[in-house]
PAKE-216787 format. One record per residue (C-alpha): x, y, z; residue in one letter. Coordinates in steps of 0.02 Angstrom, whole numbers, plus 50000, padded with zeros to 5 digits. Example, Ala and Ser with C-alpha at 12.3 -4.5 7.8 and 13.67 -1.06 7.14 Angstrom:
+-------+-------+-------+-----+
|    px |    py |    pz | res |
+-------+-------+-------+-----+
| 50615 | 49775 | 50390 |   a |
| 50684 | 49947 | 50357 |   s |
+-------+-------+-------+-----+
//
This chain:
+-------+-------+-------+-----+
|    px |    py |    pz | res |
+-------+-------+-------+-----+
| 45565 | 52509 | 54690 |   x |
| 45670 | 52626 | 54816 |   x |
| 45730 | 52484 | 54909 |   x |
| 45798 | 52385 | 54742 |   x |
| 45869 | 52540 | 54689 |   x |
| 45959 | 52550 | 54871 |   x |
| 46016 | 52376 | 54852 |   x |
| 46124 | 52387 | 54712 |   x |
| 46194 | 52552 | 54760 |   x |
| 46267 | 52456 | 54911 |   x |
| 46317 | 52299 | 54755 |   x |
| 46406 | 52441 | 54675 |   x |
| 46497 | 52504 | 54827 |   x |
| 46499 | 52690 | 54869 |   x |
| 46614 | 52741 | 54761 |   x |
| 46515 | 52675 | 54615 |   x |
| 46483 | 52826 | 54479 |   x |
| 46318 | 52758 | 54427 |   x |
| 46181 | 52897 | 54416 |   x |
| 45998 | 52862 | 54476 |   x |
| 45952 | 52883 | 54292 |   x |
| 46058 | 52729 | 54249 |   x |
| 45972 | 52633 | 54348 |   x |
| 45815 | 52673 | 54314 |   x |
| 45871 | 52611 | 54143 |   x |
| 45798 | 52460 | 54049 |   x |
| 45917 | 52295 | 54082 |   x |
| 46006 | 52367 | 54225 |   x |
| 45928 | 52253 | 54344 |   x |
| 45967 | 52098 | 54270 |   x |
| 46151 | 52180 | 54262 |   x |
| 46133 | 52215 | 54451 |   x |
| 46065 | 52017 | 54464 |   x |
| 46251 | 51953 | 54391 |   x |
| 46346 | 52059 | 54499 |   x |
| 46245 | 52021 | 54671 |   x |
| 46291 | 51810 | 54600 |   x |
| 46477 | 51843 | 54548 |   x |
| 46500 | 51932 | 54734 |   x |
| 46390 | 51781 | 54823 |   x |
| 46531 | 51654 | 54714 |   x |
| 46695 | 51760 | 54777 |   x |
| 46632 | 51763 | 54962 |   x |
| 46625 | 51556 | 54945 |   x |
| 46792 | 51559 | 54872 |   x |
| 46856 | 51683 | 54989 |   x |
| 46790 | 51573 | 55141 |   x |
| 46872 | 51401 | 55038 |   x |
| 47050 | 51486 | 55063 |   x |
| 47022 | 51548 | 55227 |   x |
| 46975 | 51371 | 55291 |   x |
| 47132 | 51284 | 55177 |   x |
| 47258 | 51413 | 55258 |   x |
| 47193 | 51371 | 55442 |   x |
| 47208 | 51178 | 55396 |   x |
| 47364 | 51215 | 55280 |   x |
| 47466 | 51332 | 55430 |   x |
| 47467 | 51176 | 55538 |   x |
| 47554 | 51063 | 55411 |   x |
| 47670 | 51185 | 55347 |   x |
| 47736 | 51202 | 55531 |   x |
| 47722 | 51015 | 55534 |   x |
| 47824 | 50997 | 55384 |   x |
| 47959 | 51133 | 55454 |   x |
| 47981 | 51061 | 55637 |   x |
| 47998 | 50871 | 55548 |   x |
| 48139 | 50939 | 55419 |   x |
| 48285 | 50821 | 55411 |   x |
| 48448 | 50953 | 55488 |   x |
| 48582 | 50934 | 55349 |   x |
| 48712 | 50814 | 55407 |   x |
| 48881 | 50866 | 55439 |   x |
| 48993 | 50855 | 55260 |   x |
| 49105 | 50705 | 55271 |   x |
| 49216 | 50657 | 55136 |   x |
| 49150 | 50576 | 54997 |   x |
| 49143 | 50404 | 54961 |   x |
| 49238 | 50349 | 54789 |   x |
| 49147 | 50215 | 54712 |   x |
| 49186 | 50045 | 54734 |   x |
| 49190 | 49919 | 54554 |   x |
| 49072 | 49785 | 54546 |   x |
| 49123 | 49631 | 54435 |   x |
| 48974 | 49520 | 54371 |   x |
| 49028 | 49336 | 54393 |   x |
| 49006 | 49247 | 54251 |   x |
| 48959 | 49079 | 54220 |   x |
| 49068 | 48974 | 54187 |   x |
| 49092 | 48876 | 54010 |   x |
| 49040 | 48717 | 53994 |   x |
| 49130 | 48575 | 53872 |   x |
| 49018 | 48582 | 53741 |   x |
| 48993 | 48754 | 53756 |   x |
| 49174 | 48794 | 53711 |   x |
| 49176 | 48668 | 53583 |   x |
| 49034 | 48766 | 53498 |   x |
| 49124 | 48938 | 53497 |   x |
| 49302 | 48880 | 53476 |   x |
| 49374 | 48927 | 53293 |   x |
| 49403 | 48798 | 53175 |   x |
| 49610 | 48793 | 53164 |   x |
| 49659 | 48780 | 52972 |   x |
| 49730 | 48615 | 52938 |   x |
| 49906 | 48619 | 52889 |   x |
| 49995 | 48516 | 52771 |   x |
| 50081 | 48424 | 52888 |   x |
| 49956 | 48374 | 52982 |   x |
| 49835 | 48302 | 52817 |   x |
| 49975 | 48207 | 52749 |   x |
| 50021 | 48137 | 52919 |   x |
| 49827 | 48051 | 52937 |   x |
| 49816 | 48011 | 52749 |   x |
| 49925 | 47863 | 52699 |   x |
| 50078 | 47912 | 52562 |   x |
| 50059 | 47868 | 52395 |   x |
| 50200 | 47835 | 52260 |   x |
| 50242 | 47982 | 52143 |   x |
| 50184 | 47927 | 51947 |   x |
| 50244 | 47988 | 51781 |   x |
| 50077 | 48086 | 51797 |   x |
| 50132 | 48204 | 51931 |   x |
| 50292 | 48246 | 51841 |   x |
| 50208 | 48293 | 51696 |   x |
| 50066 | 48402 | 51795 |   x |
| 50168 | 48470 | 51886 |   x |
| 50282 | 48541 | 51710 |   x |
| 50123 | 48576 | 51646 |   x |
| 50040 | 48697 | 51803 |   x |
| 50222 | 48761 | 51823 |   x |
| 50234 | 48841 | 51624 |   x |
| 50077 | 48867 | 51585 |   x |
| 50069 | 49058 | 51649 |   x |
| 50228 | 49088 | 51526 |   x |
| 50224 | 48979 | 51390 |   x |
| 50087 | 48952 | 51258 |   x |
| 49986 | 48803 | 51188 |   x |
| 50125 | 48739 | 51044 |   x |
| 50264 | 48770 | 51180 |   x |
| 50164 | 48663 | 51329 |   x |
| 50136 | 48524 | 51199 |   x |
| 50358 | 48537 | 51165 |   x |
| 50378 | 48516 | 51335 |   x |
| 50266 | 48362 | 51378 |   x |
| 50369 | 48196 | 51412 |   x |
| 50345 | 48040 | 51307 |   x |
| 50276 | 47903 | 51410 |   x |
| 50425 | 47796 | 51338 |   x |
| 50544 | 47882 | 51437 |   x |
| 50492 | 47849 | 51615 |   x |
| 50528 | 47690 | 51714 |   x |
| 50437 | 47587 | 51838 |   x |
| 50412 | 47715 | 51969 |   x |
| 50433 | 47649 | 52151 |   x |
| 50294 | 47544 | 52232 |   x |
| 50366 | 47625 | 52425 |   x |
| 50425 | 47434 | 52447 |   x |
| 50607 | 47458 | 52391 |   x |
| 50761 | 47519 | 52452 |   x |
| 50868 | 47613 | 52345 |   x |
| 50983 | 47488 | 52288 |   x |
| 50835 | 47354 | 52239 |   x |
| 50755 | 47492 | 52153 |   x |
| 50904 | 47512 | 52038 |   x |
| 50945 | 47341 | 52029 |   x |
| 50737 | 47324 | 51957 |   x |
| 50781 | 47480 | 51820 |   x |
| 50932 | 47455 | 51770 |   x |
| 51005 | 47261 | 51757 |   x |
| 51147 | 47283 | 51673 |   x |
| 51210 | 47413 | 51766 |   x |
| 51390 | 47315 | 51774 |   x |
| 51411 | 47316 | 51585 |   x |
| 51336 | 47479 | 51575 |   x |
| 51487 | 47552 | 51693 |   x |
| 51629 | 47448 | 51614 |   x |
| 51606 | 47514 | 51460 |   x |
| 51577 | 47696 | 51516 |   x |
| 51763 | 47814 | 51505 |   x |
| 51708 | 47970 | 51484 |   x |
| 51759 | 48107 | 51604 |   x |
| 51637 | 48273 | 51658 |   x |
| 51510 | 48142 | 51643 |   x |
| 51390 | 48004 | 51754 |   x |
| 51312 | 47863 | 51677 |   x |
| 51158 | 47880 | 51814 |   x |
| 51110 | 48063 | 51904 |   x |
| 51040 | 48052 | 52080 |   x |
| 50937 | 48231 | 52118 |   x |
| 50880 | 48254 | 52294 |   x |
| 50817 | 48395 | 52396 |   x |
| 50970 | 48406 | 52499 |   x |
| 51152 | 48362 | 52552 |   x |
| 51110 | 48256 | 52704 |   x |
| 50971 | 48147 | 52600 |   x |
| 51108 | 48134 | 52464 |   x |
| 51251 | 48039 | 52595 |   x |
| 51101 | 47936 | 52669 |   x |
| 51072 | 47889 | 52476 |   x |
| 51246 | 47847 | 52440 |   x |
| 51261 | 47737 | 52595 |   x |
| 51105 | 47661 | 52552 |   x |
| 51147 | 47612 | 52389 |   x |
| 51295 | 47495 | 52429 |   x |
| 51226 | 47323 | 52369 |   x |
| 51215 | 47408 | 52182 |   x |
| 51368 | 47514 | 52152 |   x |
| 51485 | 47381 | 52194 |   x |
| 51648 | 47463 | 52149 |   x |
| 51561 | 47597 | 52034 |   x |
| 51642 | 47786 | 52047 |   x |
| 51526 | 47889 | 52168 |   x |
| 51524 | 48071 | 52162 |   x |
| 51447 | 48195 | 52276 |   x |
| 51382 | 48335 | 52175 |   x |
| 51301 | 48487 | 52325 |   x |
| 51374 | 48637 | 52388 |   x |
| 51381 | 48589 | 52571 |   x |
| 51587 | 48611 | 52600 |   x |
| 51638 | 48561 | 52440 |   x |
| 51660 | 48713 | 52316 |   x |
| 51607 | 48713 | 52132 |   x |
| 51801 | 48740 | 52056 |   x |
| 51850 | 48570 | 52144 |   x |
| 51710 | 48475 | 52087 |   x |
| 51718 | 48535 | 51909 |   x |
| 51931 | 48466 | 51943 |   x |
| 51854 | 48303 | 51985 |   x |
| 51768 | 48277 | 51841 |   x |
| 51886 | 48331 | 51723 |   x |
| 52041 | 48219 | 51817 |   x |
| 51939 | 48048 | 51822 |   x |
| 51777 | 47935 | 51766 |   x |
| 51643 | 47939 | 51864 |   x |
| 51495 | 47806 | 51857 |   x |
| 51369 | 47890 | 51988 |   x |
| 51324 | 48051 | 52045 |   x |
| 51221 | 48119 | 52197 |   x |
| 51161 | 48291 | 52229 |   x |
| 51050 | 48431 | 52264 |   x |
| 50994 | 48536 | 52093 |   x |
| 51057 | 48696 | 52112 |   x |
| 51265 | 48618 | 52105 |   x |
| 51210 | 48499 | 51972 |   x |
| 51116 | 48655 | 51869 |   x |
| 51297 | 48766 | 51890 |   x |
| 51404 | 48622 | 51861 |   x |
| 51302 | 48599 | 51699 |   x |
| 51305 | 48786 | 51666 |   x |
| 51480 | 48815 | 51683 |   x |
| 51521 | 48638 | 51573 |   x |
| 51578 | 48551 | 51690 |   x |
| 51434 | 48420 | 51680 |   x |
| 51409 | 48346 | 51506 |   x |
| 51234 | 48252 | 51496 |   x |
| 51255 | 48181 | 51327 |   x |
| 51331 | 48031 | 51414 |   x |
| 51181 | 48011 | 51553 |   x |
| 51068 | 47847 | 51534 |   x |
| 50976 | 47864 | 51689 |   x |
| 50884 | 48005 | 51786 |   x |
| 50833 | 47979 | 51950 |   x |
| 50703 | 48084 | 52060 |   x |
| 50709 | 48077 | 52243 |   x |
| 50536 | 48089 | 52229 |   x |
| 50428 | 48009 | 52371 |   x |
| 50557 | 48050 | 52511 |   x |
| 50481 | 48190 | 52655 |   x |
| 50559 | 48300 | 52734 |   x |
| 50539 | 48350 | 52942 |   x |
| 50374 | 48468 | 52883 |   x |
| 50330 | 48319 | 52787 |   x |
| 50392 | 48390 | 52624 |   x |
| 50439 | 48315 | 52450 |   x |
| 50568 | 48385 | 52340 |   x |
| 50449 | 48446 | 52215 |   x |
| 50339 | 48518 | 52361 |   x |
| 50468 | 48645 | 52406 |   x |
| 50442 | 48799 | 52281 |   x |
| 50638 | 48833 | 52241 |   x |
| 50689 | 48647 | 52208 |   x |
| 50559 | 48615 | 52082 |   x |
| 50633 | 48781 | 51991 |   x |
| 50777 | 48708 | 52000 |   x |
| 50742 | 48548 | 51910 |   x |
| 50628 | 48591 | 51786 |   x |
| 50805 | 48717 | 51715 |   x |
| 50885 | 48560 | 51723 |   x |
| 50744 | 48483 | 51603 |   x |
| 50764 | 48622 | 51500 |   x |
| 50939 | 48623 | 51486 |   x |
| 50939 | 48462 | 51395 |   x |
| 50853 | 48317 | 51478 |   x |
| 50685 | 48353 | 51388 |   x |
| 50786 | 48305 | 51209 |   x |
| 50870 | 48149 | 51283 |   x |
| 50705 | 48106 | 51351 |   x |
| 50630 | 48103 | 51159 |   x |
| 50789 | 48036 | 51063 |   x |
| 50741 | 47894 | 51195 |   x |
| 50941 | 47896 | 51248 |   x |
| 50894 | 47947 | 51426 |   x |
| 50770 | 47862 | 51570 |   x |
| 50673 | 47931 | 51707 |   x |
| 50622 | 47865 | 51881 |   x |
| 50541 | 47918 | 51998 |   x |
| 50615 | 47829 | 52178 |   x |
+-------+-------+-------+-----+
//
């Protein structure tokens, strides 16, 4: 009993305050039992460490003799740009991705084969042009009797065999004609060039008829109004914006007229009719309205369309 006693003084260490009486108390050895097996477990740990620093010395020193020495600083380096080479397109590949062009005008009507103007399109075209300004009764005023038009051109004549086809007795027609600021027949065209190429072009028919060129290119509106007032004229060629001022101003009396005549099916450079271009077809459908369209349905006045 004196020797257990002496052996966990010495677990307890000499400066341990525990009296003889304590342990001599119930429990304490099994206390005394924990201590003696948590000091046996810190001596194995103690010797772990010990035998890791021995191994663990040589590798630090290891690790400090092999450290890299810092190079010396040298300038740095900007970095250099890298381009990715791409592959390269093949045909059908950019025929895939390409955007479809809009087709133009120009190019559709220059595939597709023309076709003659009718007495159809004239009357569409009246009809699409008023119908945002004008109501139901008013459209219905404005339509054309079928009576009035003529044989519209087949694109197989010339000028001159188209008027010879309309209008057969053009030389009695012009004998008996004398009235002054007025034309028997009205040419309209889209512009002053097309209206000499017309007047050369209609040789075989006029014969010795009275020709009058009626557009603003170098001729001014005062001398042309002069012209009409000094002698008889049988013909007249022009653009519609002189022959709507000439009309305006009374210079032009259409009372007298017999025959109307659209440039119709002629194209432009772009391709264009008359009636295509936007200011043009203004134009002419004043002219309708400043007259025509009551000729047209006393039946005294004739449309073509050439």
């Amino acid at each position: 009993m004196l020797q257990e006693k002496s052996v966990h003084m010495r677990l307890l260490g000499p400066h341990s305050e525990c009296s003889t009486q304590e342990l001599e108390a119930p429990g304490f050895h099994q206390k005394a039992d924990v201590l003696e097996e948590i000091k046996h477990v810190g001596k194995l740990i103690h010797r772990r460490k010990a035998s890791d620093g021995e191994g663990g010395g040589d590798t630090g020193m290891t690790q400090q003799e092999t450290a890299p020495v810092p190079a010396l600083s040298k300038k740095t380096e900007q970095p250099k740009e890298c381009f990715l080479i791409q592959p390269k397109e093949t045909n059908e590949d950019a025929t895939k991705t390409r955007k479809r062009k809009k087709k133009k005008i120009t190019d559709v009507l220059a595939k597709s084969e023309p076709k003659p103007g009718t007495p159809e399109d004239l009357q569409k075209l009246m009809k699409d042009y008023y119908s945002s300004n004008r109501s139901v009764i008013e459209l219905e005023e404005l339509t054309l009797p079928d009576s009035c038009f003529l044989k519209a051109n087949d694109l197989t004549h010339s000028l001159s065999s188209y008027l010879k086809e309309i209008c057969p007795k053009w030389v009695k027609l012009r004998k008996n004609h004398s009235e002054k600021k007025s034309v028997l027949m009205l040419i309209i065209c889209g512009s002053a060039i097309r209206a000499l190429e017309l007047i050369r072009s209609m040789t075989a028919f006029r014969g010795d008829s009275k020709v009058m060129k009626l557009f603003a290119k170098h001729i001014k509106i005062q001398e042309q109004v002069k012209l009409l007032e000094k002698r008889v004229v049988h013909l007249g060629v022009g653009t519609p914006g002189r022959i709507k001022e000439l009309i305006k101003q009374g210079g032009l009396n259409l009372n007298p007229l017999k025959f109307l005549v659209f440039d119709w099916n002629w194209r432009d450079q772009k391709l264009r009719r008359m009636m295509d271009i936007p200011e043009i077809r203004k134009e002419v459908f004043e002219i309708l309205e400043m007259g025509v369209l009551s000729l047209c349905k006393s039946e005294s006045l004739k449309l073509g369309l050439f």
